[in-house]
C-alpha positions as CSV (number, residue, x, y, z in Angstrom):
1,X,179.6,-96.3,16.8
2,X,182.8,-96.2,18.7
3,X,183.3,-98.4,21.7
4,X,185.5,-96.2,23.6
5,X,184.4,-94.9,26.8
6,X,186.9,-91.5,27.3
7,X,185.5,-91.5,30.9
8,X,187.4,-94.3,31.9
9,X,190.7,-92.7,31.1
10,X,189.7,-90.5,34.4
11,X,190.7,-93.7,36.4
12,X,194.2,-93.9,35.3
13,X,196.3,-92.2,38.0
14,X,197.8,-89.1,37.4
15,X,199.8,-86.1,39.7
16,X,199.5,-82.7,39.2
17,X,202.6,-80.3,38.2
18,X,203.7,-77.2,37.6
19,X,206.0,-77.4,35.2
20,X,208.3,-74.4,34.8
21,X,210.6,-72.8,32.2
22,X,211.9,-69.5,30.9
23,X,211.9,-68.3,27.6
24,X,215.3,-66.3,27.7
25,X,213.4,-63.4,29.3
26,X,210.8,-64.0,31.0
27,X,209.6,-67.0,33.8
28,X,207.2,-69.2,32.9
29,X,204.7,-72.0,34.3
30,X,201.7,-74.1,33.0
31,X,199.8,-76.9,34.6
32,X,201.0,-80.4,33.3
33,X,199.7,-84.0,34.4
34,X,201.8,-86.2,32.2
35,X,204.8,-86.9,33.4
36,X,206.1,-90.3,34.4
37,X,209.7,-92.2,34.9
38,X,211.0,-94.4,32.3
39,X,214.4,-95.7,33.8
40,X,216.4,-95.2,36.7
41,X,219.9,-95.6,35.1
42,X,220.0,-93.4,33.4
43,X,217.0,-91.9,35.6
44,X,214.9,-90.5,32.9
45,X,211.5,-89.5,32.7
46,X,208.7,-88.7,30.0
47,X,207.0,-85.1,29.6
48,X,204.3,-84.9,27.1
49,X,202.9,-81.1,26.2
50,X,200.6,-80.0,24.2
51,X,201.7,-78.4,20.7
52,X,199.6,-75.2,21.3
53,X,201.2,-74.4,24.6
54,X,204.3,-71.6,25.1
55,X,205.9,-73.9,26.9
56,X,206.4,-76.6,24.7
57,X,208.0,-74.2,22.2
58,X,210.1,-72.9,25.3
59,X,211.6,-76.6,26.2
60,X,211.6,-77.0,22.3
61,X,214.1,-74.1,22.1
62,X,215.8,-74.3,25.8
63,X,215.7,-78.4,26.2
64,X,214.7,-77.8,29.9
65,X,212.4,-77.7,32.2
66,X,211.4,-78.0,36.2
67,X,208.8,-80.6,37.2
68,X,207.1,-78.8,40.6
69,X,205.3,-82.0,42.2
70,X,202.0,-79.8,43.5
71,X,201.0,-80.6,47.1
72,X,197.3,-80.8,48.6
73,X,198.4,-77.1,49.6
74,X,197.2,-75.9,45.8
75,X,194.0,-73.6,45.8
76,X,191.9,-73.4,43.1
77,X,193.8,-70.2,42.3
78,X,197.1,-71.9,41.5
79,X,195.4,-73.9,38.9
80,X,193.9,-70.6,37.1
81,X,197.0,-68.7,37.5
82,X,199.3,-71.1,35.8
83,X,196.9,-73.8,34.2
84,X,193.7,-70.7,32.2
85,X,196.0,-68.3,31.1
86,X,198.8,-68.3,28.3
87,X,202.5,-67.6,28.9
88,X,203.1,-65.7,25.6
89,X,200.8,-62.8,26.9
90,X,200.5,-63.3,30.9
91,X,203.6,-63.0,33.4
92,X,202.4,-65.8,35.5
93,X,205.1,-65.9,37.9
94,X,204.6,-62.0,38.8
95,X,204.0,-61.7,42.4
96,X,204.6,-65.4,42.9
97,X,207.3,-66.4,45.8
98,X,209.8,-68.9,44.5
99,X,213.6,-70.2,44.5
100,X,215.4,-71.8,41.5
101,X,217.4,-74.3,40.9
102,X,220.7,-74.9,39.2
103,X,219.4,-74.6,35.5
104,X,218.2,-71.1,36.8
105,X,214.4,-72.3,36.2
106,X,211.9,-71.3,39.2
107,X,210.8,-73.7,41.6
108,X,207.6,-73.0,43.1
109,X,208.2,-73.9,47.1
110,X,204.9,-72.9,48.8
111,X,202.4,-76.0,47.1
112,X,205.1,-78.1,46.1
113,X,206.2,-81.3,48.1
114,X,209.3,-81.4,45.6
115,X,210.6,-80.0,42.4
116,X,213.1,-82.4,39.8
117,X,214.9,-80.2,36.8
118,X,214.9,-82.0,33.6
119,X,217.3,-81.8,30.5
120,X,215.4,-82.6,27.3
121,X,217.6,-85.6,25.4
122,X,215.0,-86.0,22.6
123,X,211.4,-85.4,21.4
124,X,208.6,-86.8,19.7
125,X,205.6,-84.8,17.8
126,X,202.8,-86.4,18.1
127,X,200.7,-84.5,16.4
128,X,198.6,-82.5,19.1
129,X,201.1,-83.0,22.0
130,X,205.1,-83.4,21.6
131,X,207.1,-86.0,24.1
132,X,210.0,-85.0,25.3
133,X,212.5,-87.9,27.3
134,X,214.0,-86.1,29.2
135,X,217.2,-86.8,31.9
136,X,217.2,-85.3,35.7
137,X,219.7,-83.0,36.8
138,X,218.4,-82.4,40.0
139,X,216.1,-83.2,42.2
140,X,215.0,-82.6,46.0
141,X,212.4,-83.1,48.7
142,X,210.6,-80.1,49.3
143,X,207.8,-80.9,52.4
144,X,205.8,-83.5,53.3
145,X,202.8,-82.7,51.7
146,X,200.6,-85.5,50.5
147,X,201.0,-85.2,46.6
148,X,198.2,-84.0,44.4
149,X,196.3,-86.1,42.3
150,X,193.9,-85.7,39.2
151,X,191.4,-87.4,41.2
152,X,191.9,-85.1,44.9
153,X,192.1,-82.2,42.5
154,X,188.7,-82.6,40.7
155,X,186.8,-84.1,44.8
156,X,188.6,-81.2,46.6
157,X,189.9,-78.3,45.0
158,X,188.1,-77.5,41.6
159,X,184.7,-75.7,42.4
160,X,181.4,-77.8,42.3
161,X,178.7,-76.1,39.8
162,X,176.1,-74.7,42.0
163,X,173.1,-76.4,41.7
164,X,170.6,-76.0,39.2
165,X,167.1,-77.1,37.7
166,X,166.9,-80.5,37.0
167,X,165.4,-79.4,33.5
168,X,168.7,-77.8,32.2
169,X,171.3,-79.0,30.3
170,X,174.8,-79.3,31.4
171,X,177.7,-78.7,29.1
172,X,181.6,-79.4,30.2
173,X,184.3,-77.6,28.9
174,X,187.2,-80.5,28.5
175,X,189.8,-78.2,28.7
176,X,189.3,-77.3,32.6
177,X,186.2,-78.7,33.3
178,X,184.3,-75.5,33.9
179,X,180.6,-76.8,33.7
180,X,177.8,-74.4,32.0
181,X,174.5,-75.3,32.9
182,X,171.6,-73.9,30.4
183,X,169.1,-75.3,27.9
184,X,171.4,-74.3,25.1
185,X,175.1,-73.3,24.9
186,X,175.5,-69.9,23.1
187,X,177.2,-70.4,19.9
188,X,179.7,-67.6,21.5
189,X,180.3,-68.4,24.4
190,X,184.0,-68.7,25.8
191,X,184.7,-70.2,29.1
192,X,185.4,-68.2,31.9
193,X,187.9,-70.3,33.5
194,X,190.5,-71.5,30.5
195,X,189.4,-69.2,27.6
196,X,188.4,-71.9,25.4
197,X,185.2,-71.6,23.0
198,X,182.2,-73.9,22.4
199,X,184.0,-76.4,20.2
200,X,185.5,-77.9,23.6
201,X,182.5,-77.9,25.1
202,X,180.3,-81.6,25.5
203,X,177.3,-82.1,27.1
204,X,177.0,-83.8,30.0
């Protein structure tokens, strides 16, 4: 029996990002919450995406990306415009107001307390996720914001199940968290939220 607890990964700190690219043709964005500085001369940091995601293959092919530091602004709605849908199929930036920076790349202004452009110097596959180090080419304050955190995001801003029978079981999706609540999960079921089918599912 293993001995690891996944829950208490939830207490390790993280922010919450939009992290934006473009593919050539098209404007791009996808939620991202692991990012962190390495060293400050250079001043690098550490991006680590998930393999399956169109923008890993985009800062694969483009070496660049824009790190939008999300702000207790965010709704819910930010989250499932940029973080439960795909970029290869979905034009998540359509309708959206925003600026860009000097590598061209959109910076999201409205729910952002600042935005940093990276250039990718190397990366790492890591089987399920690829790391990238990256350098900063630019950076800039953007509001005042408090910044948002995994924890704010998941106490304030994700919707709370509405409640339910004691007697029925809950199942989470780990993806986004979306939480079904039923005696059984249907063997079809896709969540409503990210997409994602019963094999990411866990019961509660």
């Amino acid at each position: 029996m293993s001995n690891i607890d996944n829950t208490a990964l939830y207490k390790i700190s993280y922010g919450l990002y939009a992290l934006t690219t473009n593919d050539g043709e098209r404007d791009n964005a996808m939620i991202l919450n692991t990012a962190v500085q390495l060293t400050d001369t250079p001043l690098q940091l550490a991006v680590c995406i998930n393999n399956n995601n169109y923008s890993c293959e985009t800062v694969k092919k483009t070496r660049k990306m824009n790190l939008n530091c999300l702000d207790t602004r965010a709704t819910f709605d930010v989250f499932k415009k940029f973080g439960f849908a795909s970029g290869r199929d979905t034009d998540k930036l359509a309708g959206e107001s925003f600026t860009r920076s000097e590598n061209g790349l959109a910076v999201i202004n409205e729910c952002s307390n600042a935005f940093i452009s990276l250039s990718v110097d190397s990366y790492l596959d890591l089987g399920t996720h690829t790391l990238f180090i990256c350098r900063v080419s630019e950076a800039a304050v953007l509001g005042n914001e408090p910044s948002m955190t995994y924890e704010y995001y998941h106490k304030s801003v994700k919707p709370k199940p509405a409640a339910k029978p004691a007697e029925k079981k809950r199942y989470v999706c780990r993806i986004c968290g979306y939480t079904y609540e039923g005696e059984e999960l249907p063997a079809d079921f896709i969540c409503p939220w990210c997409g994602h089918g019963v094999a990411d599912f866990e019961e509660a």
